[in-house]
Each structure stands twice: as C-alpha cells, then as structure tokens.
Jmol script that loads the backbone (N, CA, C; Angstrom):
load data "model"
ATOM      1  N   UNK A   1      28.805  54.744 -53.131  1.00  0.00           N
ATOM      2  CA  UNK A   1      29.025  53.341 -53.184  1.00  0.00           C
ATOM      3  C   UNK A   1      27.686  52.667 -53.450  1.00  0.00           C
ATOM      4  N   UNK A   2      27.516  51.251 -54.442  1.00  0.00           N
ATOM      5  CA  UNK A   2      26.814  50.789 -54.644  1.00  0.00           C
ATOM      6  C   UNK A   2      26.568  49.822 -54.071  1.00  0.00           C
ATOM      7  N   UNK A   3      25.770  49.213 -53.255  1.00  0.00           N
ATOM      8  CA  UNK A   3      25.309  47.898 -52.785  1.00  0.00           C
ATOM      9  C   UNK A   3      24.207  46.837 -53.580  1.00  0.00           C
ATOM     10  N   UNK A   4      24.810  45.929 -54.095  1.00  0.00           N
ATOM     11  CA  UNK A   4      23.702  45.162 -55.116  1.00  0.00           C
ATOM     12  C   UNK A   4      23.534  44.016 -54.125  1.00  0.00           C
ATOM     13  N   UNK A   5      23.020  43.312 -54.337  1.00  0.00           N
ATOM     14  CA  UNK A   5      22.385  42.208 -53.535  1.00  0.00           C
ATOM     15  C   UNK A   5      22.413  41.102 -54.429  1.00  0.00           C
ATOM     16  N   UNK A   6      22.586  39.833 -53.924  1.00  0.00           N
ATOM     17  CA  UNK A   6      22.413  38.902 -55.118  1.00  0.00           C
ATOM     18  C   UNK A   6      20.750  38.538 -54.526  1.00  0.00           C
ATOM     19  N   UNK A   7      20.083  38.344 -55.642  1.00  0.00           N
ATOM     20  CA  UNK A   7      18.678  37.811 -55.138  1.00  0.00           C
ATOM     21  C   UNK A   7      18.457  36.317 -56.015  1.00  0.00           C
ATOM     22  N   UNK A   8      17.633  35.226 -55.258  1.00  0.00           N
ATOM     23  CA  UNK A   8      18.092  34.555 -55.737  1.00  0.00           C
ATOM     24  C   UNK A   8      16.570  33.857 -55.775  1.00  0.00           C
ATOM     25  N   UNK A   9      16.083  33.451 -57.017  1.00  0.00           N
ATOM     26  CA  UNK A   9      15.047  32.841 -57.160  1.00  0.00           C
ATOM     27  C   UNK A   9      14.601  31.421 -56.264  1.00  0.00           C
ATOM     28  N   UNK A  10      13.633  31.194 -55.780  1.00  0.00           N
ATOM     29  CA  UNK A  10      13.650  29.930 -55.067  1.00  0.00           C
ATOM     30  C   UNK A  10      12.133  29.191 -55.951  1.00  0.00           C
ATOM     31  N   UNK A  11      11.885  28.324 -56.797  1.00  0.00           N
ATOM     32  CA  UNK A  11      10.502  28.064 -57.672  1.00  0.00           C
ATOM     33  C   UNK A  11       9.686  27.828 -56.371  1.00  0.00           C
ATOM     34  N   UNK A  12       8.591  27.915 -56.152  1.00  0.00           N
ATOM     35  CA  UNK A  12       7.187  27.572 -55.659  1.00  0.00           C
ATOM     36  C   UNK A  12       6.937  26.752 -55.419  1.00  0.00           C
ATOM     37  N   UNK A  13       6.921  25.109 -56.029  1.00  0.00           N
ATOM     38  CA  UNK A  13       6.859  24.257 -55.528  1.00  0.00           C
ATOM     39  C   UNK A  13       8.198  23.426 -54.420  1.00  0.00           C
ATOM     40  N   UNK A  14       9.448  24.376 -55.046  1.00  0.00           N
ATOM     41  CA  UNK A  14      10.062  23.894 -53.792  1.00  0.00           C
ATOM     42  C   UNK A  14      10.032  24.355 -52.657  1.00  0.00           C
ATOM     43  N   UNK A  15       9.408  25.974 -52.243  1.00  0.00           N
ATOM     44  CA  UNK A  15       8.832  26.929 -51.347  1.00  0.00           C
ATOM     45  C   UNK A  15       7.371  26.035 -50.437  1.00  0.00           C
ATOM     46  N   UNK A  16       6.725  25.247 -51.277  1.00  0.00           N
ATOM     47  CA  UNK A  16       5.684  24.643 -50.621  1.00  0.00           C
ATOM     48  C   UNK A  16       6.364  23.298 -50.037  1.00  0.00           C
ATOM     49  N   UNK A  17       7.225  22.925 -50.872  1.00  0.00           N
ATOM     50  CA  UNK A  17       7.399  21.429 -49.974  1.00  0.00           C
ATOM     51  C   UNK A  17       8.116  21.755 -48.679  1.00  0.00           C
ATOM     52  N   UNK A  18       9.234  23.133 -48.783  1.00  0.00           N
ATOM     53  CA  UNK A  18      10.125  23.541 -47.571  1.00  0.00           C
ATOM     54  C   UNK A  18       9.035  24.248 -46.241  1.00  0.00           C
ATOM     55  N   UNK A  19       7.729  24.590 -46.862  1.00  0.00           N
ATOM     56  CA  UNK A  19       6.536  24.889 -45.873  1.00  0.00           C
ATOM     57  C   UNK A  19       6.041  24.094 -45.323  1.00  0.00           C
ATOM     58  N   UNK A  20       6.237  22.149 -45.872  1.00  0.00           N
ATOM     59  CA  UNK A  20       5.373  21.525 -45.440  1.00  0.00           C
ATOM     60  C   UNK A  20       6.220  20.591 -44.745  1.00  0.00           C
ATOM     61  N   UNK A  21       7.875  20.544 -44.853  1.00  0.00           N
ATOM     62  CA  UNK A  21       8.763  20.080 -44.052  1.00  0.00           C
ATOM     63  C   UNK A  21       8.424  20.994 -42.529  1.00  0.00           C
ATOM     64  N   UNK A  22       8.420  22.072 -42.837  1.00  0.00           N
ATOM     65  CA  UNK A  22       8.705  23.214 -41.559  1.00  0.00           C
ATOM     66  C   UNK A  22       7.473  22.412 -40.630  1.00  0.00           C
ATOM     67  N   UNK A  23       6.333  22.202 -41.608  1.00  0.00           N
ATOM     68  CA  UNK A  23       5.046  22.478 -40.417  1.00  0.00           C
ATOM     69  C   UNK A  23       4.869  20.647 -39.894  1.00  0.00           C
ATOM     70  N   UNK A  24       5.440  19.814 -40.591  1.00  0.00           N
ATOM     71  CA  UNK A  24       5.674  18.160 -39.897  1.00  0.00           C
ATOM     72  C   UNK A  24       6.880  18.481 -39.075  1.00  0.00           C
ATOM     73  N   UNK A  25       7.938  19.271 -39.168  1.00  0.00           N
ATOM     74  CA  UNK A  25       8.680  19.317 -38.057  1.00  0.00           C
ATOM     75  C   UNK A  25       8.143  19.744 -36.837  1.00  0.00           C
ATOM     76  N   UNK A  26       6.903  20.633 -37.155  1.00  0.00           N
ATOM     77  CA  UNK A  26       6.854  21.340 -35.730  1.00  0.00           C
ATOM     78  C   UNK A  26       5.414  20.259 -35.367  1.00  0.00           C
ATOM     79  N   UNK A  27       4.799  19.550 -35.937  1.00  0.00           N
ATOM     80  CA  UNK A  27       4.301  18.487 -35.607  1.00  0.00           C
ATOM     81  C   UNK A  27       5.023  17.242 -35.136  1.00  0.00           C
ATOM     82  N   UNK A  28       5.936  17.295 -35.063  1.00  0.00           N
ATOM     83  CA  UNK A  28       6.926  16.134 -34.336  1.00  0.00           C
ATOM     84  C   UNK A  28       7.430  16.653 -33.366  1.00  0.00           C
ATOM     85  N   UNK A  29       7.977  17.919 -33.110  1.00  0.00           N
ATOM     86  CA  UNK A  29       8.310  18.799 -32.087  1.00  0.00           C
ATOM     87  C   UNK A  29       6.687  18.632 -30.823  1.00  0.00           C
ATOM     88  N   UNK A  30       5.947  18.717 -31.249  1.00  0.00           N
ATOM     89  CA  UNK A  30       4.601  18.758 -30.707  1.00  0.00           C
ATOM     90  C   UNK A  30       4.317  17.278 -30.010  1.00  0.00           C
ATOM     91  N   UNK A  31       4.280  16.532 -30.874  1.00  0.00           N
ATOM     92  CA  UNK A  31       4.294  14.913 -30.739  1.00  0.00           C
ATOM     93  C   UNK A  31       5.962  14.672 -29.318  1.00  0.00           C
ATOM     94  N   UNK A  32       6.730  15.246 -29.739  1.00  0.00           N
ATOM     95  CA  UNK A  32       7.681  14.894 -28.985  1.00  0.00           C
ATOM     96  C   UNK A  32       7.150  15.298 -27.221  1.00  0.00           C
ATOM     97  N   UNK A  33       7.066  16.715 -27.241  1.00  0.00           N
ATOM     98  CA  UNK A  33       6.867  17.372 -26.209  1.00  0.00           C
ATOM     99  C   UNK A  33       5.711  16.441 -25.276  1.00  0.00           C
ATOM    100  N   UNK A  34       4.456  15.931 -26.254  1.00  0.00           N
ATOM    101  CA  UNK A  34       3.479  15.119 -25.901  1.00  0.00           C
ATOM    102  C   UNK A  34       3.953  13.924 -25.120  1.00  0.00           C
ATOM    103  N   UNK A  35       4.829  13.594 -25.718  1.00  0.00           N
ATOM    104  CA  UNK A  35       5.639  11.992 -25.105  1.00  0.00           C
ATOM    105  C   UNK A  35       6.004  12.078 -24.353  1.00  0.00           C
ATOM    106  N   UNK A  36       7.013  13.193 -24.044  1.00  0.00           N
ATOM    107  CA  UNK A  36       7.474  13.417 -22.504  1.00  0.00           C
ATOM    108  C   UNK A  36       6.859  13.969 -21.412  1.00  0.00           C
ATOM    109  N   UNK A  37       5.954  14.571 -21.696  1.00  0.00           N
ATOM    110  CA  UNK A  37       5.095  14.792 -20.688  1.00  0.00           C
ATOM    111  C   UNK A  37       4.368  13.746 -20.142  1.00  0.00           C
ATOM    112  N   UNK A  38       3.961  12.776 -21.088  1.00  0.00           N
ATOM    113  CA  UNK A  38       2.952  11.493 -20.862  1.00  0.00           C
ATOM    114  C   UNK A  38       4.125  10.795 -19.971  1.00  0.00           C
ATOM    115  N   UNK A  39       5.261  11.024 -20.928  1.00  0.00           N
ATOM    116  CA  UNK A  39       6.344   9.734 -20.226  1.00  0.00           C
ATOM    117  C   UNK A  39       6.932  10.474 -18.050  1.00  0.00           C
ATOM    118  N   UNK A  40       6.349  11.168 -18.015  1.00  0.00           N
ATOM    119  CA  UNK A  40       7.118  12.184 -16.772  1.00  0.00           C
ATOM    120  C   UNK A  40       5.296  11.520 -15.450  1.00  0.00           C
ATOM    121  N   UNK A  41       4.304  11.976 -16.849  1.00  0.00           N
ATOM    122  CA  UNK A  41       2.933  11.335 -15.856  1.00  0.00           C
ATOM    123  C   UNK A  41       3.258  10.420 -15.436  1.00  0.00           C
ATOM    124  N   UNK A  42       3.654   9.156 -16.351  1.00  0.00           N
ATOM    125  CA  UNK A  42       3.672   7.668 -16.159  1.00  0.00           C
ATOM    126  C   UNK A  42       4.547   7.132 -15.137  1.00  0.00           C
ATOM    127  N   UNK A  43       5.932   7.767 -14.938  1.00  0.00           N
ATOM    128  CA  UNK A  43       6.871   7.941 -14.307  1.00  0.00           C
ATOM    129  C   UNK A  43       6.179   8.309 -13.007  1.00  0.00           C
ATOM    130  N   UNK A  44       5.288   9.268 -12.523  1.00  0.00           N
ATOM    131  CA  UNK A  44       4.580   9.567 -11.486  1.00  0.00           C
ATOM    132  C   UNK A  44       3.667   8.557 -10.923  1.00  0.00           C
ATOM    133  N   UNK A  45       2.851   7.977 -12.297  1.00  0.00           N
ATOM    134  CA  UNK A  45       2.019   7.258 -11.981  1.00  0.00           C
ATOM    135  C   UNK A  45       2.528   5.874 -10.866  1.00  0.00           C
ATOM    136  N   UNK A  46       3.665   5.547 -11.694  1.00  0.00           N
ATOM    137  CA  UNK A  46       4.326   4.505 -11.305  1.00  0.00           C
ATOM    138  C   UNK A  46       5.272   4.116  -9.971  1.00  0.00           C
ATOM    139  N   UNK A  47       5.844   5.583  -9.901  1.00  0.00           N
ATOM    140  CA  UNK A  47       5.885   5.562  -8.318  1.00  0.00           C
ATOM    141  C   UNK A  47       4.981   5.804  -7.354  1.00  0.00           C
ATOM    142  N   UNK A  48       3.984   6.501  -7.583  1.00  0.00           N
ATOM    143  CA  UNK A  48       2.934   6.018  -6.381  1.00  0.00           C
ATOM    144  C   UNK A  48       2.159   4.902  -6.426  1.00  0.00           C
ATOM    145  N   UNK A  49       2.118   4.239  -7.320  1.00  0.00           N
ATOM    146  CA  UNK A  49       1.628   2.871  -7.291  1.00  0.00           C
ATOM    147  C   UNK A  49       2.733   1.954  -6.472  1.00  0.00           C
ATOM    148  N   UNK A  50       3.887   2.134  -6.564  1.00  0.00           N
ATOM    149  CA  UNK A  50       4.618   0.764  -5.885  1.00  0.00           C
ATOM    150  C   UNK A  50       4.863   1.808  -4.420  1.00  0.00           C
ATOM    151  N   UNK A  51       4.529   3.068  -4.220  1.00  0.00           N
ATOM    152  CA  UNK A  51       4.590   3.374  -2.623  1.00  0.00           C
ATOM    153  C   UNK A  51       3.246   2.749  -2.411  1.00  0.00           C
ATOM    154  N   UNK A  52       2.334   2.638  -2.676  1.00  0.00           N
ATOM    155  CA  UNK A  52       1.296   2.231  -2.294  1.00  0.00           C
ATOM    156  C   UNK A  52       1.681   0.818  -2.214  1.00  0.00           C
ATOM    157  N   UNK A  53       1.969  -0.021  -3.101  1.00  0.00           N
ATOM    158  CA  UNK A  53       2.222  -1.579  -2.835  1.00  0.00           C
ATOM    159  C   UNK A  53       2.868  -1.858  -1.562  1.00  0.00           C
ATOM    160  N   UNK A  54       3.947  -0.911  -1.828  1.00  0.00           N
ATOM    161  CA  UNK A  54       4.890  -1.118  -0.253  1.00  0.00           C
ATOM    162  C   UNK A  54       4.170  -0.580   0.752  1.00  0.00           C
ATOM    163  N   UNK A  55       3.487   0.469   1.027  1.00  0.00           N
ATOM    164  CA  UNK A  55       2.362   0.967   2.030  1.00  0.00           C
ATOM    165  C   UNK A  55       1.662  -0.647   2.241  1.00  0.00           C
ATOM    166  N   UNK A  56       0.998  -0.859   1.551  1.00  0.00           N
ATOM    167  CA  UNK A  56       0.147  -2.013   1.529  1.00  0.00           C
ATOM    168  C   UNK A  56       0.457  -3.751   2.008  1.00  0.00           C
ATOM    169  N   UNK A  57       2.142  -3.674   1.241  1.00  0.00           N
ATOM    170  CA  UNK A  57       2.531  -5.132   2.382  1.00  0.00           C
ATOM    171  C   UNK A  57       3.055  -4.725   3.192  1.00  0.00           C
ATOM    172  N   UNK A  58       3.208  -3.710   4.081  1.00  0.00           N
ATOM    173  CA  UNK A  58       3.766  -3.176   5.291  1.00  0.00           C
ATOM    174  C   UNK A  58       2.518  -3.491   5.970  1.00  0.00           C
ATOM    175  N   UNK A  59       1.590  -2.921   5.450  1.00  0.00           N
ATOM    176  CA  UNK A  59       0.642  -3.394   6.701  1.00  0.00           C
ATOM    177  C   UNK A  59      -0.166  -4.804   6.369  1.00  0.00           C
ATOM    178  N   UNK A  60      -0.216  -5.376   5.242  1.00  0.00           N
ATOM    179  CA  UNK A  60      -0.298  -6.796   4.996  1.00  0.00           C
ATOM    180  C   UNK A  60       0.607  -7.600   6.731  1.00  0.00           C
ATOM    181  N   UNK A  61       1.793  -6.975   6.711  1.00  0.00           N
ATOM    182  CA  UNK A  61       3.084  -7.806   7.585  1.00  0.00           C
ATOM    183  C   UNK A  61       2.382  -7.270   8.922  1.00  0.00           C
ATOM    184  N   UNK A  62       1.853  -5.947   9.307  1.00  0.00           N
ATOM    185  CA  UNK A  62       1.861  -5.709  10.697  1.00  0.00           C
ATOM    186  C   UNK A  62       0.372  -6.863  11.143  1.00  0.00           C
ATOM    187  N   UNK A  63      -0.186  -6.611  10.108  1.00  0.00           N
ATOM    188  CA  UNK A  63      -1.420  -7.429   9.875  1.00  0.00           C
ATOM    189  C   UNK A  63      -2.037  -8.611  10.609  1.00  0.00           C
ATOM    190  N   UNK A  64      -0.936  -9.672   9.846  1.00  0.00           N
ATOM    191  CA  UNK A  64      -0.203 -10.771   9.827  1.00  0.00           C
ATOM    192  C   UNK A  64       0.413 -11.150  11.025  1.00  0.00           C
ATOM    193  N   UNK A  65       1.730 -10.349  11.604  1.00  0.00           N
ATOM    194  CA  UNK A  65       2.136 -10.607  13.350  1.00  0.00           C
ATOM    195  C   UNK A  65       1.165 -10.082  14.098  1.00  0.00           C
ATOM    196  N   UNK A  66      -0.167  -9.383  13.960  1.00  0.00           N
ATOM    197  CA  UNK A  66      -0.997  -9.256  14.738  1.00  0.00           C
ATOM    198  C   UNK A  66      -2.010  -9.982  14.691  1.00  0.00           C
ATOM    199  N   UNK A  67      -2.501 -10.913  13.807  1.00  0.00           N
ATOM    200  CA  UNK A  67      -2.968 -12.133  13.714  1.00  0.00           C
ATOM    201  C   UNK A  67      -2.243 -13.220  14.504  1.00  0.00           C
ATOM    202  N   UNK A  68      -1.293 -13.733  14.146  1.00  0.00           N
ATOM    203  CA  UNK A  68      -0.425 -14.404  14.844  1.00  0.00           C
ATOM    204  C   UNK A  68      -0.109 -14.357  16.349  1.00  0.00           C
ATOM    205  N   UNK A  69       0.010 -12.913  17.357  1.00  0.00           N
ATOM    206  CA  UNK A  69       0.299 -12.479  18.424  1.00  0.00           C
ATOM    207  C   UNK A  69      -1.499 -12.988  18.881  1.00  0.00           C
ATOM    208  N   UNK A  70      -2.185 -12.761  18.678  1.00  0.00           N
ATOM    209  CA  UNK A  70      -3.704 -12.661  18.670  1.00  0.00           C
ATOM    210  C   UNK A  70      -4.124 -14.628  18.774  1.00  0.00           C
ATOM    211  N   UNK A  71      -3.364 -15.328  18.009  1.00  0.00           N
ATOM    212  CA  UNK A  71      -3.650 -16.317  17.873  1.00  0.00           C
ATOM    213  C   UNK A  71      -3.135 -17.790  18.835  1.00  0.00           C
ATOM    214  N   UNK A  72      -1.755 -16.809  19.127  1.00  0.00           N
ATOM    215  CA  UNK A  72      -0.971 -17.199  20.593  1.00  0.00           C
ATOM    216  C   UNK A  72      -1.652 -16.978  21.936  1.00  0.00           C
ATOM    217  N   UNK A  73      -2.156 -16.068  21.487  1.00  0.00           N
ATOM    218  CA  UNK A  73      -2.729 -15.184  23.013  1.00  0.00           C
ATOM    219  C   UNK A  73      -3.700 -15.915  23.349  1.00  0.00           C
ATOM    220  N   UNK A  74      -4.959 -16.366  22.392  1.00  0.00           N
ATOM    221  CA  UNK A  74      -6.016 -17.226  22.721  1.00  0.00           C
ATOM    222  C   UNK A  74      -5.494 -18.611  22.832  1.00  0.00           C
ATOM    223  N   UNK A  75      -4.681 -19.314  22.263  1.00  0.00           N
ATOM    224  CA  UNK A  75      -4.175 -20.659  22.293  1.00  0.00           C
ATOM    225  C   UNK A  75      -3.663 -20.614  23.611  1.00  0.00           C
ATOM    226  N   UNK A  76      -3.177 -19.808  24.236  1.00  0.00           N
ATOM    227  CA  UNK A  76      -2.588 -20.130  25.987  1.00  0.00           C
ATOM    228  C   UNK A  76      -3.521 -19.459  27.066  1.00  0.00           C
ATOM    229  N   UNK A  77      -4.419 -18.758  26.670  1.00  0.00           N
ATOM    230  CA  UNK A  77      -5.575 -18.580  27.739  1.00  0.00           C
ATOM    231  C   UNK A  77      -6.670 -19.674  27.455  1.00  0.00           C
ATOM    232  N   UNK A  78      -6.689 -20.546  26.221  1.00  0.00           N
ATOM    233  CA  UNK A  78      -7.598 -22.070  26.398  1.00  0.00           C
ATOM    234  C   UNK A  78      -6.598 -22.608  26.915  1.00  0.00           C
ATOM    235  N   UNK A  79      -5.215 -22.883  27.076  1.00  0.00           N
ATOM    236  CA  UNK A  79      -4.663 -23.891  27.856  1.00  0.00           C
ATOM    237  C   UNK A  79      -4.993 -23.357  29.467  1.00  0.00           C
ATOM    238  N   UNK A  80      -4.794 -22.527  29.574  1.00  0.00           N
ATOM    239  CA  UNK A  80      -4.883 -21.958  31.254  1.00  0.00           C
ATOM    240  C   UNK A  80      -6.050 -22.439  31.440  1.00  0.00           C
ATOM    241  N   UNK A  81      -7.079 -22.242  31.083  1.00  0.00           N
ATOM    242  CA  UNK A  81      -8.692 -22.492  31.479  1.00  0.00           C
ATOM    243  C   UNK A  81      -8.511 -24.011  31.452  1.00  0.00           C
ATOM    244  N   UNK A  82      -7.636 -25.011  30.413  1.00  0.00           N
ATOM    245  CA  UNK A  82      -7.928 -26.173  30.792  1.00  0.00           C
ATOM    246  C   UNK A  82      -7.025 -26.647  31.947  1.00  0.00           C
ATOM    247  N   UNK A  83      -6.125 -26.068  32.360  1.00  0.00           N
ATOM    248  CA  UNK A  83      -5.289 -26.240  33.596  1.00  0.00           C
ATOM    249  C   UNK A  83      -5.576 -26.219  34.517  1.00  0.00           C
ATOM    250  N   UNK A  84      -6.696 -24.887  34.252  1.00  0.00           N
ATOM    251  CA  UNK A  84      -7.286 -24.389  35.596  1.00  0.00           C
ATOM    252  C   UNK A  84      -8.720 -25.572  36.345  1.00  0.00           C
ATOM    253  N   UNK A  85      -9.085 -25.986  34.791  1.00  0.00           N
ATOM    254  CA  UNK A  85     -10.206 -27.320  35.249  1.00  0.00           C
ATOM    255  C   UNK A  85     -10.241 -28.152  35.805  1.00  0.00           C
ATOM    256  N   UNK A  86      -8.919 -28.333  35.479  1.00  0.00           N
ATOM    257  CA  UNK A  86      -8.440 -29.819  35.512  1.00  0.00           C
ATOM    258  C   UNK A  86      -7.672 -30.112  37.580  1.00  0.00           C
ATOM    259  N   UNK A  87      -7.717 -28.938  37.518  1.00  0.00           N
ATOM    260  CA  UNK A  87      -7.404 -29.156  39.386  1.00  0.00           C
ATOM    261  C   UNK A  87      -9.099 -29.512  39.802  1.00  0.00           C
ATOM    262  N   UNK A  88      -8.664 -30.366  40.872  1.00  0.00           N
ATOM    263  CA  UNK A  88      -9.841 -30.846  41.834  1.00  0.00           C
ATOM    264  C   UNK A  88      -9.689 -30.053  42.863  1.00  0.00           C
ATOM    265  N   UNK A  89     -11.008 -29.153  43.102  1.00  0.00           N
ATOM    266  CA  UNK A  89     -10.214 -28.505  44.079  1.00  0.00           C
ATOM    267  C   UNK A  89     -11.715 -28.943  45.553  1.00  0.00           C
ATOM    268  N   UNK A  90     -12.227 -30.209  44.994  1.00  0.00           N
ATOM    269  CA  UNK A  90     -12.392 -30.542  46.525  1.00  0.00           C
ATOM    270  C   UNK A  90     -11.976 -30.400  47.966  1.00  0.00           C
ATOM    271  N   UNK A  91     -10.556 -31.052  47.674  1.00  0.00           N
ATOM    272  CA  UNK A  91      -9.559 -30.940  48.457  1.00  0.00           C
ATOM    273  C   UNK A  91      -9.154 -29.509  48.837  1.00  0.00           C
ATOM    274  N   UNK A  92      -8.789 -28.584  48.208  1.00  0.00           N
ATOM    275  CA  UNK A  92      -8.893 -27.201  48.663  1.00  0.00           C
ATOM    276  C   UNK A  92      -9.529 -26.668  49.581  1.00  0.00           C
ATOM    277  N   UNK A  93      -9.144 -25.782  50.111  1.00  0.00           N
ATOM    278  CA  UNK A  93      -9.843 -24.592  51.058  1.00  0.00           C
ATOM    279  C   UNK A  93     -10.730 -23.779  50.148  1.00  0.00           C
ATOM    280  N   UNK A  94     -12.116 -23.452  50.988  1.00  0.00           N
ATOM    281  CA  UNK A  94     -12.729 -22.783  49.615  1.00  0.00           C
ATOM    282  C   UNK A  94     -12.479 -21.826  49.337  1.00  0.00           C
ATOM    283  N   UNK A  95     -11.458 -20.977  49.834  1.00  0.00           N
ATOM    284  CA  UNK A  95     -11.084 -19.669  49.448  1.00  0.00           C
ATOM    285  C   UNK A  95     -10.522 -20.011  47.936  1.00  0.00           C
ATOM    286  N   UNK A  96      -9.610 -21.076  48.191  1.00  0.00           N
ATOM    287  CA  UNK A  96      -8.750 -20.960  47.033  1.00  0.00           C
ATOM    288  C   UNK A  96      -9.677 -22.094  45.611  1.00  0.00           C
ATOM    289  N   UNK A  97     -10.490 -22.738  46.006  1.00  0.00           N
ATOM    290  CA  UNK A  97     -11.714 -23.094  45.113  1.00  0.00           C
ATOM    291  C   UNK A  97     -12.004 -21.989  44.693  1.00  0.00           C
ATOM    292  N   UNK A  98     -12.573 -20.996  45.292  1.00  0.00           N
ATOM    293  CA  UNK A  98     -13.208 -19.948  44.796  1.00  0.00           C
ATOM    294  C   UNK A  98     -11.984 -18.663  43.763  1.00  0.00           C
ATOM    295  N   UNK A  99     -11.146 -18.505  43.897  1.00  0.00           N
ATOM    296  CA  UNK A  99     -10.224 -17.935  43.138  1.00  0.00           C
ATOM    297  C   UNK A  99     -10.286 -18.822  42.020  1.00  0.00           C
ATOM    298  N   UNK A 100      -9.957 -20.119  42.516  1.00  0.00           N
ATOM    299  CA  UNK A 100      -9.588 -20.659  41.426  1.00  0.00           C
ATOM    300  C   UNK A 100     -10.383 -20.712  39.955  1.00  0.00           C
ATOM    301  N   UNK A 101     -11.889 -20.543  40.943  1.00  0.00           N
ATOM    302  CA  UNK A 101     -13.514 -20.655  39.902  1.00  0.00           C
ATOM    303  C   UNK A 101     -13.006 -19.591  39.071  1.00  0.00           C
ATOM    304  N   UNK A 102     -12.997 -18.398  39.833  1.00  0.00           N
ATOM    305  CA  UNK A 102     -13.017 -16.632  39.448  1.00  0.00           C
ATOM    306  C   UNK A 102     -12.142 -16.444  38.213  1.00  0.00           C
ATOM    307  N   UNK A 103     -10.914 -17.576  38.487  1.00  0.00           N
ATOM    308  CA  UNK A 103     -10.320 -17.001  37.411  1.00  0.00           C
ATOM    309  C   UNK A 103     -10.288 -17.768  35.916  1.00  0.00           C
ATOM    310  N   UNK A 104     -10.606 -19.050  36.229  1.00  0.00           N
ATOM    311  CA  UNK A 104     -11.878 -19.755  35.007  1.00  0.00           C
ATOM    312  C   UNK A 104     -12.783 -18.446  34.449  1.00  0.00           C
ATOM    313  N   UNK A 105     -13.316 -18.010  35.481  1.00  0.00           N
ATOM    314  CA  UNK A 105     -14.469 -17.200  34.379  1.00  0.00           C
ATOM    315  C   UNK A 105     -14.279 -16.222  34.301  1.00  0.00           C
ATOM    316  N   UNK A 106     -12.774 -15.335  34.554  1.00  0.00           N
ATOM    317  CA  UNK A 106     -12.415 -14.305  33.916  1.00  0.00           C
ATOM    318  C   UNK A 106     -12.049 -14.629  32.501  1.00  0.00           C
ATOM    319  N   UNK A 107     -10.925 -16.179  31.988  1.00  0.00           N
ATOM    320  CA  UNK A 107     -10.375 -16.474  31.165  1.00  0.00           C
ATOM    321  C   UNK A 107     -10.870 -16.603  30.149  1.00  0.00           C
ATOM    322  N   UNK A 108     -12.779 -16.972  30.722  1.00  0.00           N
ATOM    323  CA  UNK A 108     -13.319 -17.793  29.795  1.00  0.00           C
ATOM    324  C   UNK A 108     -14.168 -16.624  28.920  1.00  0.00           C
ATOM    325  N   UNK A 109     -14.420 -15.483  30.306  1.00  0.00           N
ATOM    326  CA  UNK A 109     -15.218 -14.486  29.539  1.00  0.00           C
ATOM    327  C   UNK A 109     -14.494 -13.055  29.398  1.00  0.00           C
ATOM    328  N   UNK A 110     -13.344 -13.243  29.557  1.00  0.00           N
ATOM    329  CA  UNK A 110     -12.479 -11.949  29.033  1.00  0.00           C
ATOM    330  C   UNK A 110     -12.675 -10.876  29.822  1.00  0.00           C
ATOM    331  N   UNK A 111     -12.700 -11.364  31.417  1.00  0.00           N
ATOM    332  CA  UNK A 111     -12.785 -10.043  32.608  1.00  0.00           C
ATOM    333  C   UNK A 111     -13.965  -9.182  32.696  1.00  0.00           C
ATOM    334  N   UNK A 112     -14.585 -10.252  31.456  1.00  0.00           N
ATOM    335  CA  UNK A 112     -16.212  -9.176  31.850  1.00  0.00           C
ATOM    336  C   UNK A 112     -16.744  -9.936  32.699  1.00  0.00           C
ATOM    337  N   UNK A 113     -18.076  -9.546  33.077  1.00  0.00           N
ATOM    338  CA  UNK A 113     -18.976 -10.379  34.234  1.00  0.00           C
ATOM    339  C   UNK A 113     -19.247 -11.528  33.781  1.00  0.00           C
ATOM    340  N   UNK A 114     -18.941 -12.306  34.530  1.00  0.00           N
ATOM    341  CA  UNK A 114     -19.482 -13.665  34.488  1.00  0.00           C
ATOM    342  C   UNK A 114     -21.118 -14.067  34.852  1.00  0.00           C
ATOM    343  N   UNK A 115     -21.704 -14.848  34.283  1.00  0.00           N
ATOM    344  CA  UNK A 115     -22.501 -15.576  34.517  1.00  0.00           C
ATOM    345  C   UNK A 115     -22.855 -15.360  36.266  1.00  0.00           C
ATOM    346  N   UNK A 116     -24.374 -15.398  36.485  1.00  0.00           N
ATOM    347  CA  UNK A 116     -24.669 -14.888  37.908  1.00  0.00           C
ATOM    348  C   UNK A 116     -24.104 -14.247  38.800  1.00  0.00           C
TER     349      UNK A 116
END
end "model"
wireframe off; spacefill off
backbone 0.3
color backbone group
C-alpha cells in the first residue's frame, strides 16, 4: 500500500507574517499576564490601605472619647476645688477645716504632695 501525502506549499512571506502574528500574540499574552498581576498587587495594595484607614479612625474615635472623658474629669475636679473654697470654714471645727484644706490640695495637685 501506498501512502502519498498531500504537501502543500505555504510562500515565505506569508510564513513571516504568521511568525510575527505568533510572536505579538505571545507579547499580549505577556502584557496580559503583566496586568493581572499588577491588577491582584493593586487589589492588595488597596485593601491594606483602607484597613489601615479604618485602624486609624478607630483610634482617631478612642482618641477623641478619651479626650473628652479627660476633659470632663478636669472640668468637675475645678468645680470641686471651687466648692471646696468657697465654704468658710471659720465656723468649723478645725478638724474638719483641715480635711477640708487637704482635700483642696489633693484636687489641686493631683494627690501628690502638696506645698509644705
């Protein structure tokens, strides 16, 4: 049995242009692969940037009510100290003059030693 083959001429310049399709395809294949990888970084990039934002006004907020708690706290230990002034304590027993001094100048100096 004979087996012939059909063979089939292909010219040269259409052999070079089908070489130079092949090798921009696999330059777009290349380019593609490039994009998604960049696009998968960016994607990364981008969620740790807004965990960080949210990291960041989380403690902006704890911040903030601890400013605030801080700002209460001193606004009613100057009222106490002026409460505490404002008694005459002539009239008193000096025991309770003397508490009363003590705790003026705990208020005033934050339970450290006072003055003499």
């Amino acid at each position: 049995m004979t087996v012939t083959s059909a063979l089939r001429l292909v010219p040269a310049d259409v052999l070079d242009d089908l070489r130079h399709r092949a090798a921009l395809g696999d330059a777009v294949q290349d380019v593609v692969r490039q994009t998604e990888l960049l696009s998968v970084h960016h994607a990364a990039t981008l969620y740790a940037l807004r965990t960080t934002t949210a990291r960041a006004d989380t403690a902006t907020a704890y911040l903030n009510a601890a400013t605030d708690d801080l700002t209460v706290f001193v606004l009613r230990r100057s009222q106490a100290v002026r409460l505490l002034d404002a008694i005459d304590t002539a009239e008193l027993p000096p025991a309770v003059a003397a508490q009363i001094r003590a705790a003026c100048d705990v208020l005033e100096h934050g339970g450290e030693e006072g003055p003499g």
